[in-house]
Phi, psi and omega in degrees: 000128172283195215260324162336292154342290198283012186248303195304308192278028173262298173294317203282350180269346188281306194302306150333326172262359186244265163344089181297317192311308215267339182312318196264141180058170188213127167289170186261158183342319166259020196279136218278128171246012164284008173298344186247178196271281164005303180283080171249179181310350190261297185295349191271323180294329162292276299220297188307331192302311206280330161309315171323281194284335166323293207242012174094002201248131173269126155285112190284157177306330176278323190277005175270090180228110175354295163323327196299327220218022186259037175192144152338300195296296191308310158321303173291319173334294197279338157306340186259324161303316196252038191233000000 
């Protein structure tokens, strides 16, 4: 498993607990997740707080932008660049 892999499934599991919707199944990388209700600014918020500590990497404040973070793919991106 890369290492990549192994991020991607870390979030989509992180997500399952914030995200009811996501339980069954795991969208795929690029899928928008504000598409589910649930990923409203409380849950998006939940999810950067547990990548911080998760994987070590700090989000500066001009970079907390929704677009940054609406997606898996994006999320692991940004974990592999800043960690």
């Amino acid at each position: 498993m890369t290492d990549r892999q192994k991020i991607v499934d870390s979030v989509v599991n992180r997500l399952r607990e914030v995200v009811p919707e996501i339980r069954e199944g795991s969208p795929g990388e690029g899928k928008d997740l504000r598409e589910y209700a649930t990923f409203d600014s409380l849950g998006i918020l939940e999810v950067l707080v547990w990548l911080e500590g998760e994987f070590g990497v700090s989000i500066p404040d001009e970079e907390l932008m929704v677009e940054n973070f609406n997606s898996i793919g994006k999320m692991v991106d940004y974990v592999l660049a800043n960690r």
